[in-house]
C-alpha positions as CSV (number, residue, x, y, z in Angstrom):
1,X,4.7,33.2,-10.9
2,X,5.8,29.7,-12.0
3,X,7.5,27.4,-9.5
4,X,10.9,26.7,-10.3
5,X,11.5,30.4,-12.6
6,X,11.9,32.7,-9.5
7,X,10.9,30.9,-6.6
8,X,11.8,27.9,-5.1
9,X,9.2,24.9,-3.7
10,X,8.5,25.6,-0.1
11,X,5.4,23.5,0.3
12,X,3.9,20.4,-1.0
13,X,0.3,20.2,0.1
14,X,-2.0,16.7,-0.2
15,X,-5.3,15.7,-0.9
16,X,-5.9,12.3,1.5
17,X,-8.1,9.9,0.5
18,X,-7.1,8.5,-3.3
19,X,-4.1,10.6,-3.2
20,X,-2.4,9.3,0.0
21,X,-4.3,6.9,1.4
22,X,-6.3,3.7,-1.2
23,X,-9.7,4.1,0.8
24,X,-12.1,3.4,-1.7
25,X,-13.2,0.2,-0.7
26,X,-13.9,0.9,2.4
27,X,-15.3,4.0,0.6
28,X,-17.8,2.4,-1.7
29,X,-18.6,-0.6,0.7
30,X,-19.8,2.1,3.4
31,X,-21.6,3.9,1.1
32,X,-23.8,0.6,-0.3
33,X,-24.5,-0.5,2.8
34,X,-25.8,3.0,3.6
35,X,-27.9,3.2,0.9
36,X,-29.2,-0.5,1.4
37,X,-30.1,0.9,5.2
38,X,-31.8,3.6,3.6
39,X,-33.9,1.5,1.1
40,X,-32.1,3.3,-1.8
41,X,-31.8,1.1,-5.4
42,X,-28.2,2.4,-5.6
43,X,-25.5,0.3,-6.5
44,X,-21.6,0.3,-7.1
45,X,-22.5,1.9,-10.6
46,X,-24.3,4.8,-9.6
47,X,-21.8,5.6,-6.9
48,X,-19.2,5.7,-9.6
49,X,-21.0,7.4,-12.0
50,X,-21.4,10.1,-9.4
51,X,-19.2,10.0,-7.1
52,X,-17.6,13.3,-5.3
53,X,-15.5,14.1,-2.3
54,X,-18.3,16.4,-1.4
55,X,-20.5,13.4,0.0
56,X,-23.3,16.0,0.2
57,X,-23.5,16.1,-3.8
58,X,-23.5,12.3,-3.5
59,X,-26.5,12.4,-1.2
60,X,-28.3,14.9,-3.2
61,X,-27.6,12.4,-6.5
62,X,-29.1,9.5,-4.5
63,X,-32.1,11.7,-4.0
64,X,-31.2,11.3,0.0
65,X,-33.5,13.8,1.7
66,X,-31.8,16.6,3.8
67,X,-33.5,15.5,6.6
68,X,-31.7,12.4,6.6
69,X,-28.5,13.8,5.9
70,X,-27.2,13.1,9.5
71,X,-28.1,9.6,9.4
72,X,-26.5,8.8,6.3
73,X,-23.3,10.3,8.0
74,X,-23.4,8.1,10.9
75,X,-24.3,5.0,8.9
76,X,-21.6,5.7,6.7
77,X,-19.2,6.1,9.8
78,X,-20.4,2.6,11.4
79,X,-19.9,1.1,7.9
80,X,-17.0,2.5,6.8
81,X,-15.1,1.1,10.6
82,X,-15.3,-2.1,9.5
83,X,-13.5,-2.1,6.6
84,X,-9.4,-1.4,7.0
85,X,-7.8,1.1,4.6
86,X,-4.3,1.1,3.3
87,X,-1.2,3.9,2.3
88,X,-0.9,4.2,-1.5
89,X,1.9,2.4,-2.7
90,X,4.7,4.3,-2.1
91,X,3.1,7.3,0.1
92,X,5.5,6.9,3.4
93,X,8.1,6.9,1.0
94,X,7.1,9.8,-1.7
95,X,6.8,11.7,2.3
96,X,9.5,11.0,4.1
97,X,12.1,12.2,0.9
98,X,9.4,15.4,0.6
99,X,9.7,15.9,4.1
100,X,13.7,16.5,3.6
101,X,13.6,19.9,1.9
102,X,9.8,20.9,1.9
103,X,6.6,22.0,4.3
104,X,4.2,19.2,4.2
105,X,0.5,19.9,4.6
106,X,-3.0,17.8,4.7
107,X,-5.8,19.1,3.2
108,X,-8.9,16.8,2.7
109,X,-12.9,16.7,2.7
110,X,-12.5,13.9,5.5
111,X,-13.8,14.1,8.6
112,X,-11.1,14.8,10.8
113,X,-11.9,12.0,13.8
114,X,-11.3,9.5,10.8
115,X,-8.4,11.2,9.4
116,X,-6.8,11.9,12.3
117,X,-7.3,8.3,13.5
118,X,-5.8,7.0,9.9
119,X,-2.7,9.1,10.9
120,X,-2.2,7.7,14.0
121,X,-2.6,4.1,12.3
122,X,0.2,4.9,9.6
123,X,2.7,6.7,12.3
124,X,1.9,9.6,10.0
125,X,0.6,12.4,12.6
126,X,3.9,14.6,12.5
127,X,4.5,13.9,9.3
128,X,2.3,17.0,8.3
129,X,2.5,20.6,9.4
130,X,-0.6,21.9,8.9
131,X,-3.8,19.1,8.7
132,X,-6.9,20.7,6.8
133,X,-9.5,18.6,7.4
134,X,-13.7,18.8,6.7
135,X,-15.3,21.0,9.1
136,X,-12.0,23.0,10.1
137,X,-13.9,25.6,7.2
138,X,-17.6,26.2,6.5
139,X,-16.7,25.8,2.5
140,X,-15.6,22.7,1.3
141,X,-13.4,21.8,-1.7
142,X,-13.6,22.8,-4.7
143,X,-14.1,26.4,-2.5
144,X,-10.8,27.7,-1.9
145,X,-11.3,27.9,2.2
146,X,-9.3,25.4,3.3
147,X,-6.6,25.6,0.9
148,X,-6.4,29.2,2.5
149,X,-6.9,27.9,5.9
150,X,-3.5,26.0,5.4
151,X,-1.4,28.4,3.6
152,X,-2.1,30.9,6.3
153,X,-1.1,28.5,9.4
154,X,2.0,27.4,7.4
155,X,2.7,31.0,6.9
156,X,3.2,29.9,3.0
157,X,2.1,31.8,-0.2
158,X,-0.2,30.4,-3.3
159,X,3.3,30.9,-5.5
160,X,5.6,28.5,-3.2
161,X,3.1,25.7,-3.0
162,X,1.8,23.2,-4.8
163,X,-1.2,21.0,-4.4
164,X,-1.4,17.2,-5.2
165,X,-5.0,15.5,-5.7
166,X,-6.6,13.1,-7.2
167,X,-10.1,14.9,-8.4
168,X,-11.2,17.8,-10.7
169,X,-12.1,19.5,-7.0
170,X,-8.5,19.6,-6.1
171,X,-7.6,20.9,-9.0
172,X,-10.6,23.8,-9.0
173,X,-9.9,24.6,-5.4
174,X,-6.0,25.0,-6.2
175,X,-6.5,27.3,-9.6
176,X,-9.2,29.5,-7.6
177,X,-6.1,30.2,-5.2
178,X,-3.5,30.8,-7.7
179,X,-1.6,27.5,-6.7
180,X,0.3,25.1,-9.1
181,X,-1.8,21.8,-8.7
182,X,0.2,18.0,-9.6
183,X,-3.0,15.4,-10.3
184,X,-2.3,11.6,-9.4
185,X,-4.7,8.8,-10.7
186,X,-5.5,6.5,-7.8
187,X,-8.1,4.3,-6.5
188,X,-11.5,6.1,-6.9
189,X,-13.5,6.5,-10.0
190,X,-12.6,9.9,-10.9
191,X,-10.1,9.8,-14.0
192,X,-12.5,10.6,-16.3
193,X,-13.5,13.9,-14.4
194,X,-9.9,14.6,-13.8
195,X,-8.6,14.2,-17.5
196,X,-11.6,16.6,-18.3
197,X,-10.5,18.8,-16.2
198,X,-7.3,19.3,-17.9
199,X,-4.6,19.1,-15.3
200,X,-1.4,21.1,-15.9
201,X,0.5,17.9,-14.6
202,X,-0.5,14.3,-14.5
203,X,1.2,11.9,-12.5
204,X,0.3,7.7,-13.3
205,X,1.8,6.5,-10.3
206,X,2.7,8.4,-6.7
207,X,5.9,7.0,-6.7
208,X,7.3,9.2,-9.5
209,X,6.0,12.1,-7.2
210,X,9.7,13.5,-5.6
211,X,11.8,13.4,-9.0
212,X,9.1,15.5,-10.8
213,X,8.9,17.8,-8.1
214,X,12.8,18.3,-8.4
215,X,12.5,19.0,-12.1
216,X,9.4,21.3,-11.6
217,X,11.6,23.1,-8.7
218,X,14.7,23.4,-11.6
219,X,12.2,25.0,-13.7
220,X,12.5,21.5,-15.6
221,X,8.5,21.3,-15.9
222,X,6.6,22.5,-18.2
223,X,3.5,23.5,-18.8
224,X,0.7,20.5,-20.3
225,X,3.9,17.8,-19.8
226,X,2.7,14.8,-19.2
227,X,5.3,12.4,-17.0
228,X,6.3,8.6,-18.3
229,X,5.1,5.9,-16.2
């Protein structure tokens, strides 16, 4: 059942990294410098060209051994320190007016020392109800376990939710739950994979995040729209 026909928007659930948070250079530069510490020929262009929130799929392309799996994790860690990340443009903002009326919840691939530590830095901790991060589930996205994870410690159904993201995985993950799913372009390289994927809404810009929500909640959205800038 449609948001906005029968039911009212109870939750808005977020992807973090390239949704919330504009990581990807700290991203990409851990990841090169893991794969030069490795003695892999991989550059910025094959990270792109391949590039995943699963990281294991990224290893797997880079012909990374599994073996070697837990050393590309903590070179990626040590790399990935050094380099600060920022808040999307307009994220604290797009939250705090969310935060007014709905249930906010985290759910992200990212390991959830890091994330956790990114919420502290941003005064974002209690922002969220429910924080879904890698590892809390065996499965990771696109599998629909931690979407589930969070729906069931918000005490939220599929049909009041929605899930914002900014890859084809969030968008897979949220259909294979029966949840409406709002994609954002952001930072990383995956607008190609997420046009393919043929969202049912496209946001350009976070910012525009809280009026389209209102429409979508008046039953104002439909189907295959596509927002203005």
């Amino acid at each position: 059942m449609p948001i906005g026909v029968e039911r009212p928007l109870a939750g808005v659930l977020f992807d973090w990294d390239g949704t919330l948070i504009d990581s990807y250079d700290a991203d990409s530069q851990a990841y090169l410098a893991m794969f030069q510490e490795l003695g892999l020929g991989w550059g910025l262009k094959e990270l792109e060209l391949h590039y995943s929130p699963d990281w294991y799929s990224v290893y797997q392309a880079a012909g990374i051994p599994k073996e070697h799996w837990e050393k590309a994790d903590r070179l990626w860690r040590e790399a990935y320190a050094k380099h600060p990340s920022k808040l999307v443009k307009g994220a604290r903002q797009v939250l705090r007016r969310l935060g007014r009326r709905h249930v906010l919840g985290l759910v992200t691939s990212g390991d959830r020392e890091r994330v956790c530590r990114q919420l502290r830095e941003f005064n974002l901790t209690r922002t969220f109800r429910v924080q879904v991060c890698g590892g809390d589930t065996l499965e990771k996205k696109p599998h629909p376990a931690p979407l589930l994870k969070a729906l069931q410690e918000v005490g939220l159904e599929a049909g009041e939710c929605v899930y914002v993201g900014d890859t084809a995985e969030d968008l897979e993950m949220a259909r294979k739950v029966g949840m409406q799913s709002i994609a954002v372009l952001g930072p990383f390289p995956t607008e190609a994979r997420l046009r393919a994927a043929k969202p049912e809404f496209l946001l350009e810009r976070l910012e525009i995040l809280p009026e389209f929500l209102e429409k979508l909640d008046r039953g104002d959205g439909r189907k295959g729209r596509r927002p203005k800038r």
